[in-house]
N, C-alpha and C positions, 0 to 999 in steps of 0.2 A: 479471549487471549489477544482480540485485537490490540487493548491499550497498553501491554506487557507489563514484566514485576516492575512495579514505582512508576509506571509510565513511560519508561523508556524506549516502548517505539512511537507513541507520538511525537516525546520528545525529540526523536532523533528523525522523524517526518520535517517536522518544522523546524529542525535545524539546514536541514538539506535543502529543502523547500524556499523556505524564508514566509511559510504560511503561519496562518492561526488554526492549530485543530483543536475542535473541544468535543468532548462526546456527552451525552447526556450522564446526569446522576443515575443509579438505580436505585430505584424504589425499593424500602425494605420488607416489601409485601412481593414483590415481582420475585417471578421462578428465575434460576438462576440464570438461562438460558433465554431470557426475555429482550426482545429488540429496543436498540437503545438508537436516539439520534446523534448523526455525526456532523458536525458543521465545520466545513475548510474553508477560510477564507485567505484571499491575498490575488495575486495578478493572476489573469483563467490559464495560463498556462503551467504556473505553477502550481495553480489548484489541480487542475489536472494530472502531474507527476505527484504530487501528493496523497491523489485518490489511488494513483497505478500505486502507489507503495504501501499503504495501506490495505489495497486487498493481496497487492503481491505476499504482504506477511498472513494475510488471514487466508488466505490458499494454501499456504505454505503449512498452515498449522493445522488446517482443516484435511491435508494429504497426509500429514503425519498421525494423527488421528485417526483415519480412515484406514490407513497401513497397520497400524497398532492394534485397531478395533478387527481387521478384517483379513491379515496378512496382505494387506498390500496389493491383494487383486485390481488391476484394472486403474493403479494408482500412478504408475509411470506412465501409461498414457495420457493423463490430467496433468501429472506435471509435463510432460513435453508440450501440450497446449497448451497452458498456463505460461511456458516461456515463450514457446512461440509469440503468445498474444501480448507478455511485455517488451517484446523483442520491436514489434511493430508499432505499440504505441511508442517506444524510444523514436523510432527513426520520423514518426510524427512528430514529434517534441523537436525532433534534432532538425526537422524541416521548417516549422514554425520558429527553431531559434535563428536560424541564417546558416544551416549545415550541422555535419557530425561532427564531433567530439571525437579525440584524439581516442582512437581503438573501436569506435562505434558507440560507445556508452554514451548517453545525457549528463552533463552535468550542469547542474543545476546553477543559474542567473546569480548574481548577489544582489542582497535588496538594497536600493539605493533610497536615501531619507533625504 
């Protein structure tokens, strides 16, 4: 579920971003559930808001899953780590960019050609 229906959350990575993500093909012999490689490129700190968005969606579908699968035991505490720990690499980004962003959030550089 990482690369979502049509592609739409890479898409919307590297639109935010200004990266390149590609993730590997799958093999039509590979189990469904089989590790695929991801490659981000572009400037390290966008790559880096890239990678936090990326797993922040595969956390996010892996808690809903895990809620679904198990009622949700033990899953609100994952997510409150889970934001804790984007909350902290934000305010790294927002240190690395020259400060915070208007409300605390990152927003993300525009690529310049």
């Amino acid at each position: 579920a990482l690369i979502g229906r049509k592609g739409e959350t890479v898409h919307e990575v590297q639109r935010l971003t200004g990266c390149d993500v590609a993730i590997s093909k799958k093999d039509p012999n590979e189990a469904a559930d089989a590790h695929r490689t991801v490659s981000i490129t572009g400037p390290l700190v966008a790559v880096y808001a890239a990678h936090m968005l990326l797993m922040r969606h595969y956390n996010d579908e892996e808690a809903q899953f895990q809620a679904a699968t198990q009622g949700g035991a033990g899953s609100a505490r994952t997510i409150e780590d889970l934001e804790r720990q984007v909350a902290e690499l934000s305010q790294v980004l927002n240190q690395v960019r020259g400060g915070p962003a208007a409300g605390g959030a990152w927003v993300p550089a525009r690529r310049s050609r």
